[in-house]
PDB file with one MODEL, atoms N, CA, C and O in Angstrom:
MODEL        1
ATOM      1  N   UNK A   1      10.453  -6.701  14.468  1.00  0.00           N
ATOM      2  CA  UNK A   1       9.205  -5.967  14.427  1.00  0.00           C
ATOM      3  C   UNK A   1       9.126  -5.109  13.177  1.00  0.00           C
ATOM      4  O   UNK A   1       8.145  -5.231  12.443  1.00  0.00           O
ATOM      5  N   UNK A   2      10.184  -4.166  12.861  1.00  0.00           N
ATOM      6  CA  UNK A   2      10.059  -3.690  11.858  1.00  0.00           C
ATOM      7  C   UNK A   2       9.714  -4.390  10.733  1.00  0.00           C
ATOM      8  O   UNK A   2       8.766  -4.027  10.038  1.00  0.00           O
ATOM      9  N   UNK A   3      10.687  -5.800  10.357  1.00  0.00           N
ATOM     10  CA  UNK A   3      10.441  -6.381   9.141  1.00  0.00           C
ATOM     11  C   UNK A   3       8.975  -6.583   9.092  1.00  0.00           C
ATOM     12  O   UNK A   3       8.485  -6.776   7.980  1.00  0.00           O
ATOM     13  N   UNK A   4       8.192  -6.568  10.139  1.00  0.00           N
ATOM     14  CA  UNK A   4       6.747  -7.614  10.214  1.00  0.00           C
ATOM     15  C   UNK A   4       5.856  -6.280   9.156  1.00  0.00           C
ATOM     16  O   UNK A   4       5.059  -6.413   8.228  1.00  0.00           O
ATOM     17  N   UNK A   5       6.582  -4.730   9.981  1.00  0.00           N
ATOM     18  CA  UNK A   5       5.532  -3.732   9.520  1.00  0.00           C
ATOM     19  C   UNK A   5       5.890  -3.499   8.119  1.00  0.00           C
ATOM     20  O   UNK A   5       4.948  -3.076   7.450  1.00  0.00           O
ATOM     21  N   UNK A   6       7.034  -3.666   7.473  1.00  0.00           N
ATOM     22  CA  UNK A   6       7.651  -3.492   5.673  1.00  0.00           C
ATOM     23  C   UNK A   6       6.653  -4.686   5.531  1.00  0.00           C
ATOM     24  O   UNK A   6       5.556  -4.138   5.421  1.00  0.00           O
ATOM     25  N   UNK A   7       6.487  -5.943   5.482  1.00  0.00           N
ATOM     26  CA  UNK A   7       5.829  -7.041   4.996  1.00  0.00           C
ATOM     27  C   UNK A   7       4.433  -6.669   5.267  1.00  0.00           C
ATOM     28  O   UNK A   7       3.690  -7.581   4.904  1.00  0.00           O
ATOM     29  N   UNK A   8       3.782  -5.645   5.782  1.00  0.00           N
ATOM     30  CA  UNK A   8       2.393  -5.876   5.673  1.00  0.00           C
ATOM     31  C   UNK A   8       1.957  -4.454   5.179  1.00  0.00           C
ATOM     32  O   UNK A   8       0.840  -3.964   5.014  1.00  0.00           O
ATOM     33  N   UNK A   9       3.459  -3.867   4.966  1.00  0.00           N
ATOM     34  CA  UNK A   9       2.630  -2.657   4.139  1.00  0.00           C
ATOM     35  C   UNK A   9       2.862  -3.134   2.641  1.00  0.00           C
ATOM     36  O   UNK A   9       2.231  -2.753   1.654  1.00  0.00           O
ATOM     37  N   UNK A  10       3.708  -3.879   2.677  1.00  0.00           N
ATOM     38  CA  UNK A  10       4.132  -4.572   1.275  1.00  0.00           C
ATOM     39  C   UNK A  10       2.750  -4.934   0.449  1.00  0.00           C
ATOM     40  O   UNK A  10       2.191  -4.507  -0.561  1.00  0.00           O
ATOM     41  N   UNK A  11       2.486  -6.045   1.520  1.00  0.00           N
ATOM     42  CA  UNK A  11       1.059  -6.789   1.301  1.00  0.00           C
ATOM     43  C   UNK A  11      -0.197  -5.770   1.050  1.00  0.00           C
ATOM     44  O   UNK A  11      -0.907  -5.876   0.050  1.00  0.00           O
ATOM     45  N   UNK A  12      -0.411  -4.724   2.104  1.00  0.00           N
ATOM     46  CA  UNK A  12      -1.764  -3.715   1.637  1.00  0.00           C
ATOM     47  C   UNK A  12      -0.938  -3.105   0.461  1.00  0.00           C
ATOM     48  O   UNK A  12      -1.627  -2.157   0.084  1.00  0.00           O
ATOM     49  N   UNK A  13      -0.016  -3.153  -0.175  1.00  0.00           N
ATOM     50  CA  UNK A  13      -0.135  -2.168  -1.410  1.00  0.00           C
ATOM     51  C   UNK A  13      -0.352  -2.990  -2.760  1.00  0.00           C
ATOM     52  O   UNK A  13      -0.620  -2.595  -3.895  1.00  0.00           O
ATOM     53  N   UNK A  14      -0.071  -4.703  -2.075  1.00  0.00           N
ATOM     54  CA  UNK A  14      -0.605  -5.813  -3.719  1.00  0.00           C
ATOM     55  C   UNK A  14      -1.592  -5.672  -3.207  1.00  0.00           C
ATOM     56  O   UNK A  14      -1.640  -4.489  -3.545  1.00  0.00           O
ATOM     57  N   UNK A  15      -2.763  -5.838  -2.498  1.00  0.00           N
ATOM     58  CA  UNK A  15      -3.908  -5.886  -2.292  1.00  0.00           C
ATOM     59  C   UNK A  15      -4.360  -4.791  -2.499  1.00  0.00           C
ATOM     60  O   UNK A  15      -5.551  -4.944  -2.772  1.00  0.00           O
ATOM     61  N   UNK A  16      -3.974  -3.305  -2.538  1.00  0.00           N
ATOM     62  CA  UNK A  16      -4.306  -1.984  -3.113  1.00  0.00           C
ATOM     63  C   UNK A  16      -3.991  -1.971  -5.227  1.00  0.00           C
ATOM     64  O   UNK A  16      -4.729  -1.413  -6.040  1.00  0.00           O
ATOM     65  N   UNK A  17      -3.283  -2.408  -5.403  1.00  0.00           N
ATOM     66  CA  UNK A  17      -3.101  -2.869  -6.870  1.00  0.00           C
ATOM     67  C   UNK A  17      -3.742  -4.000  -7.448  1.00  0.00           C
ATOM     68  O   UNK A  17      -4.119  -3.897  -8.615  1.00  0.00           O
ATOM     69  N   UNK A  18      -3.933  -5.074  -6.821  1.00  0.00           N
ATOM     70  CA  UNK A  18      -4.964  -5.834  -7.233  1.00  0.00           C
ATOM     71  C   UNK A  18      -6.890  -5.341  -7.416  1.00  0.00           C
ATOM     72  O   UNK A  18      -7.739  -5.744  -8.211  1.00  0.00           O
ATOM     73  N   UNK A  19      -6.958  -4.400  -6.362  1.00  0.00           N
ATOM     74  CA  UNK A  19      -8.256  -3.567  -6.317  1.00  0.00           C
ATOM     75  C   UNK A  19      -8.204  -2.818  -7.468  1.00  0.00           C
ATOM     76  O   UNK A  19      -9.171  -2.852  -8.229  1.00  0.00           O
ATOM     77  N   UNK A  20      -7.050  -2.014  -7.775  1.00  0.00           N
ATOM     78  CA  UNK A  20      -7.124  -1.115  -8.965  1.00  0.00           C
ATOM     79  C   UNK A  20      -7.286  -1.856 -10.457  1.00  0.00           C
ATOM     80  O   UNK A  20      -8.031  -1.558 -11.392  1.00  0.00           O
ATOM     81  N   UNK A  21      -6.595  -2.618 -10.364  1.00  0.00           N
ATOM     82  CA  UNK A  21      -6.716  -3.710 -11.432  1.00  0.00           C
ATOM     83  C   UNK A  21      -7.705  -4.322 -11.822  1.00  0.00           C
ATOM     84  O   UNK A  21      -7.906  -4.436 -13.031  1.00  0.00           O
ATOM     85  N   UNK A  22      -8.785  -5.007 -10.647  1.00  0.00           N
ATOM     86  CA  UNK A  22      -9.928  -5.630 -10.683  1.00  0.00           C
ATOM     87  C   UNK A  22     -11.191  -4.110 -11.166  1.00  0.00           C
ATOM     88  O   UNK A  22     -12.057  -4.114 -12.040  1.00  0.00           O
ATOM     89  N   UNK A  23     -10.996  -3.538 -10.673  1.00  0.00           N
ATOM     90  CA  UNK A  23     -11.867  -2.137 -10.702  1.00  0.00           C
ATOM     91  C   UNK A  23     -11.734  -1.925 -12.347  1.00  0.00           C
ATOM     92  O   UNK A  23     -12.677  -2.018 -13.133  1.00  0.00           O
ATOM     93  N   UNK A  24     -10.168  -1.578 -12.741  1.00  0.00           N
ATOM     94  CA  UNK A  24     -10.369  -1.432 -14.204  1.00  0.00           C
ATOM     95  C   UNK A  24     -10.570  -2.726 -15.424  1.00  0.00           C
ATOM     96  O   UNK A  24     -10.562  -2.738 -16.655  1.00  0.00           O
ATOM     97  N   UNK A  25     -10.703  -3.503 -14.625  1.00  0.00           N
ATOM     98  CA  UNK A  25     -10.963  -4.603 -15.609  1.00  0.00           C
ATOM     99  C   UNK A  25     -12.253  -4.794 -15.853  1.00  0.00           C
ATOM    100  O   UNK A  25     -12.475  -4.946 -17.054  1.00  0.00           O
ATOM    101  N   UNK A  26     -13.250  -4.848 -15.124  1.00  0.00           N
ATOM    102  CA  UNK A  26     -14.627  -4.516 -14.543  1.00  0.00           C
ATOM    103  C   UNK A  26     -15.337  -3.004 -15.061  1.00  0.00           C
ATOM    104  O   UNK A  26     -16.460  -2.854 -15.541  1.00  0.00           O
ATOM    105  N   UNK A  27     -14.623  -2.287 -14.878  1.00  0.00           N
ATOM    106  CA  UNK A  27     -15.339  -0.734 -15.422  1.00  0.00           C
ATOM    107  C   UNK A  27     -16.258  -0.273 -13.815  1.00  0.00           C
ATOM    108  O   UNK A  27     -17.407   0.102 -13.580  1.00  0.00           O
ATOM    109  N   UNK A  28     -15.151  -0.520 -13.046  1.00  0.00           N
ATOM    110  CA  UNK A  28     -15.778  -0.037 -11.417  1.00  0.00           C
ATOM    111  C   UNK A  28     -14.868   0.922 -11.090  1.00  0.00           C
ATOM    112  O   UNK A  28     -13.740   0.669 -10.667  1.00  0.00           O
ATOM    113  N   UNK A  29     -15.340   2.088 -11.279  1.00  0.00           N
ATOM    114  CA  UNK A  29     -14.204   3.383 -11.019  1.00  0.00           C
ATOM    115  C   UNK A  29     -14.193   3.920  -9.377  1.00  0.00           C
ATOM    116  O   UNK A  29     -13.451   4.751  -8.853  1.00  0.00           O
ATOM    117  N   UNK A  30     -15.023   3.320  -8.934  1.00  0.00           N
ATOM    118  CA  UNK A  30     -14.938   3.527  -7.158  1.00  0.00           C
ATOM    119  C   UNK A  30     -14.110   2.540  -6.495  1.00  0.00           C
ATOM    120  O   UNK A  30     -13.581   2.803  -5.415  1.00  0.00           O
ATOM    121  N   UNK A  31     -13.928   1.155  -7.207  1.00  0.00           N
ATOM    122  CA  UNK A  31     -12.805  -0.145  -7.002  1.00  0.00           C
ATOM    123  C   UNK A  31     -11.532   0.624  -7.591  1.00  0.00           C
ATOM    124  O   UNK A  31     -10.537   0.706  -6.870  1.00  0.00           O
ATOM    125  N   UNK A  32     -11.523   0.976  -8.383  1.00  0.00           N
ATOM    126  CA  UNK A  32     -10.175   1.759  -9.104  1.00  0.00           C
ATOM    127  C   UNK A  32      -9.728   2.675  -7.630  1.00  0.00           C
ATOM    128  O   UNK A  32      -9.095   2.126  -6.729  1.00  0.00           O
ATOM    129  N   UNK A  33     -10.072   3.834  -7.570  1.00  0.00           N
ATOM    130  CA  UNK A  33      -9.828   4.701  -6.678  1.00  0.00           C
ATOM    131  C   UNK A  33      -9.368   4.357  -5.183  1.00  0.00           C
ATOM    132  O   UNK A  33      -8.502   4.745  -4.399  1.00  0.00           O
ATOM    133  N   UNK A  34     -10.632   3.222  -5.212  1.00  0.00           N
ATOM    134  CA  UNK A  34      -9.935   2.505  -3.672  1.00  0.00           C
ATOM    135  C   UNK A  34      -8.747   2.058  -3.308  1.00  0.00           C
ATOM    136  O   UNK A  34      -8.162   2.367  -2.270  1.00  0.00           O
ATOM    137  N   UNK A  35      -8.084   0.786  -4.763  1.00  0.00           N
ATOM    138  CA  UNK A  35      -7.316   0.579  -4.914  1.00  0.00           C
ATOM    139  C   UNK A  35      -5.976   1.337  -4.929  1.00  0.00           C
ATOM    140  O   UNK A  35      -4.924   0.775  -4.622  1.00  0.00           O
ATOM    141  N   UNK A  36      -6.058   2.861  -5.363  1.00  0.00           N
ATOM    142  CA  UNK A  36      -5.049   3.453  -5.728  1.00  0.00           C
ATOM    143  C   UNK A  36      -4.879   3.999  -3.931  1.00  0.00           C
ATOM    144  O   UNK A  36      -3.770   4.152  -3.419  1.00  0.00           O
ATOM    145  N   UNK A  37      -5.988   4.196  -3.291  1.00  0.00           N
ATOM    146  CA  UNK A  37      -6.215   4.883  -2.150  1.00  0.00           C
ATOM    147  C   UNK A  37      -5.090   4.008  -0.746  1.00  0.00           C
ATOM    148  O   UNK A  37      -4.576   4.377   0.310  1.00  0.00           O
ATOM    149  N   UNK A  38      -5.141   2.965  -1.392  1.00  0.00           N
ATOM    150  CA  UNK A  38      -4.831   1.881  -0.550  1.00  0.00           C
ATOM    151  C   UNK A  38      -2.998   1.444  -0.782  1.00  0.00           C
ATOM    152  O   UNK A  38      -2.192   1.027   0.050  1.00  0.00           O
ATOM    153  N   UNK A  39      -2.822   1.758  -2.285  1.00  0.00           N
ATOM    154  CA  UNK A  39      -1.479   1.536  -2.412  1.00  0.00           C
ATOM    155  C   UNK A  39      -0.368   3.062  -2.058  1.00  0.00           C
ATOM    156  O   UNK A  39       0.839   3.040  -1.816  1.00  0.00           O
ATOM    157  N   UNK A  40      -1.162   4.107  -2.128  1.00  0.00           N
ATOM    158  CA  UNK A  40      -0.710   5.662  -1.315  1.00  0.00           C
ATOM    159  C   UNK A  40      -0.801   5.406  -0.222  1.00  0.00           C
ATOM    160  O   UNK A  40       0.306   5.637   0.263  1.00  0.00           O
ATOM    161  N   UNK A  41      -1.623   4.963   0.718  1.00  0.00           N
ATOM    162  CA  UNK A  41      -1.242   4.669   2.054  1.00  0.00           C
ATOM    163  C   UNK A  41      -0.114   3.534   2.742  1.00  0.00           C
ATOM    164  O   UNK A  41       0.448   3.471   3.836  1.00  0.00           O
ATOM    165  N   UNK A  42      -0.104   2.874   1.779  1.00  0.00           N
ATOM    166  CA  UNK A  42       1.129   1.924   1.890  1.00  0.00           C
ATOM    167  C   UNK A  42       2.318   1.806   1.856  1.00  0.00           C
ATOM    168  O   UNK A  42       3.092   1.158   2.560  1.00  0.00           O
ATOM    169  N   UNK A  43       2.533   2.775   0.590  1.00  0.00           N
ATOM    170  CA  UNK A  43       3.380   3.832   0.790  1.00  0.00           C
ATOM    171  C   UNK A  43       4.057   5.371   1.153  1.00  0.00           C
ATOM    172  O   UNK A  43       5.077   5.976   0.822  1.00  0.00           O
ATOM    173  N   UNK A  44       2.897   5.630   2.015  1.00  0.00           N
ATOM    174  CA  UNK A  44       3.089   6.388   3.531  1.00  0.00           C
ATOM    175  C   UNK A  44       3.952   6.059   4.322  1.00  0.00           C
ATOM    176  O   UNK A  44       4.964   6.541   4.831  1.00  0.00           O
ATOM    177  N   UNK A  45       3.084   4.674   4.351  1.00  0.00           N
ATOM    178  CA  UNK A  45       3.473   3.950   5.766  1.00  0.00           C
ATOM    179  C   UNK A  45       4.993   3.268   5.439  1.00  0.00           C
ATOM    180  O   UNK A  45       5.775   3.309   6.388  1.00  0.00           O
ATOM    181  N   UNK A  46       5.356   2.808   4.516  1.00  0.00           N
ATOM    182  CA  UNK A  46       7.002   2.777   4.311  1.00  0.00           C
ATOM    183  C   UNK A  46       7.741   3.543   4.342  1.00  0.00           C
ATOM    184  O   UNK A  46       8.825   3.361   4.897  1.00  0.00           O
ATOM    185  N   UNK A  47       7.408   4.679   3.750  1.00  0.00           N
ATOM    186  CA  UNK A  47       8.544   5.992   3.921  1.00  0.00           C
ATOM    187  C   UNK A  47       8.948   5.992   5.352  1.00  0.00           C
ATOM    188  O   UNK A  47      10.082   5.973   5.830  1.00  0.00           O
ATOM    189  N   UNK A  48       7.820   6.016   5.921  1.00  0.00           N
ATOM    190  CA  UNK A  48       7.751   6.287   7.778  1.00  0.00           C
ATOM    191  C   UNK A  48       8.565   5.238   8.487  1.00  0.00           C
ATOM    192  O   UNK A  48       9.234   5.385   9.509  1.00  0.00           O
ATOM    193  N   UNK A  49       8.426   4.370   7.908  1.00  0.00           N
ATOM    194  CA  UNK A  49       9.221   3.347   8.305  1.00  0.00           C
ATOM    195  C   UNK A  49      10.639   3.596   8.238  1.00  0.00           C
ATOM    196  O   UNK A  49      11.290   4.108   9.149  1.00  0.00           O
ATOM    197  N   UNK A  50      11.095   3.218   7.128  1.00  0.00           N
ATOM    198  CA  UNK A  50      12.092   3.707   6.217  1.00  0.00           C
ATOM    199  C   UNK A  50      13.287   4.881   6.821  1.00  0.00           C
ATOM    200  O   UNK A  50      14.515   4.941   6.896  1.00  0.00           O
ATOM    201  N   UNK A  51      12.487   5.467   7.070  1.00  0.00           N
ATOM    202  CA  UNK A  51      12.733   7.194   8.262  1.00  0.00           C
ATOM    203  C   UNK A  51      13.058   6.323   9.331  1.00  0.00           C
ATOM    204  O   UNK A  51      14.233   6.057   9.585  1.00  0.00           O
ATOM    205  N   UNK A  52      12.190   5.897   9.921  1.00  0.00           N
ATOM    206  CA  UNK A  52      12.479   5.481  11.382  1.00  0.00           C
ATOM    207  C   UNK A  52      13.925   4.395  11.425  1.00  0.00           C
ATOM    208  O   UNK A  52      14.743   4.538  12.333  1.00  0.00           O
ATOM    209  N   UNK A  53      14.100   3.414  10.440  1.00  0.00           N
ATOM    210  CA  UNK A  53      14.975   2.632  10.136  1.00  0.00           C
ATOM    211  C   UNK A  53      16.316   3.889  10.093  1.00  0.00           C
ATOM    212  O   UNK A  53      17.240   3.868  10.906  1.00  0.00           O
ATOM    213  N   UNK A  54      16.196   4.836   9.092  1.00  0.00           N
ATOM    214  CA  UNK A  54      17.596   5.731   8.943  1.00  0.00           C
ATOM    215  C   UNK A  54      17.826   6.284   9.891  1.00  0.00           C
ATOM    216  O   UNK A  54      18.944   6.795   9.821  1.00  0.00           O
ATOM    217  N   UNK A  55      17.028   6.582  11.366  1.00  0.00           N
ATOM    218  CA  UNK A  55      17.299   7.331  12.219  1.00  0.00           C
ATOM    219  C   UNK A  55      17.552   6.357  13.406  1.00  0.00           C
ATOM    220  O   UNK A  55      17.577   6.803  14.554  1.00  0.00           O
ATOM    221  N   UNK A  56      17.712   5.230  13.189  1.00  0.00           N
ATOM    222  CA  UNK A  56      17.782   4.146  14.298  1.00  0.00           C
ATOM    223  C   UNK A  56      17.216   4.254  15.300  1.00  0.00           C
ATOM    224  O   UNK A  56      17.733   4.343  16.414  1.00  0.00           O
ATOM    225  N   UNK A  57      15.560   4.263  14.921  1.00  0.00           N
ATOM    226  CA  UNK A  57      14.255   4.449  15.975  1.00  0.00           C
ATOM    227  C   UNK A  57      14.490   5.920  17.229  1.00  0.00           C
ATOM    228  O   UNK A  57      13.615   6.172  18.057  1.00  0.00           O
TER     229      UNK A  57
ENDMDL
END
């Protein structure tokens, strides 16, 4: 279970970097922001993980 939740925060943070990327390639500074919005939450959600992994749930 854990691995499933590292692999899909993995995934929202290329899909949060691909947004930022597409945004600045484009000159869409609300796609930019989203993007960045999306790869900080992703890596939220790993730390938390991460934690929970060092403390053996």
């Amino acid at each position: 279970m854990a691995m499933e939740k590292k692999a899909r925060n993995v995934g929202k943070k290329m899909k949060g970097k691909a947004k930022e990327t597409t945004g600045k390639a484009v000159g869409n500074e609300s796609m930019e922001v989203k993007g960045k919005a999306e790869q900080a939450a992703a890596d939220a959600k790993q730390t938390g993980q991460k934690a929970k992994d060092t403390l053996g749930h």
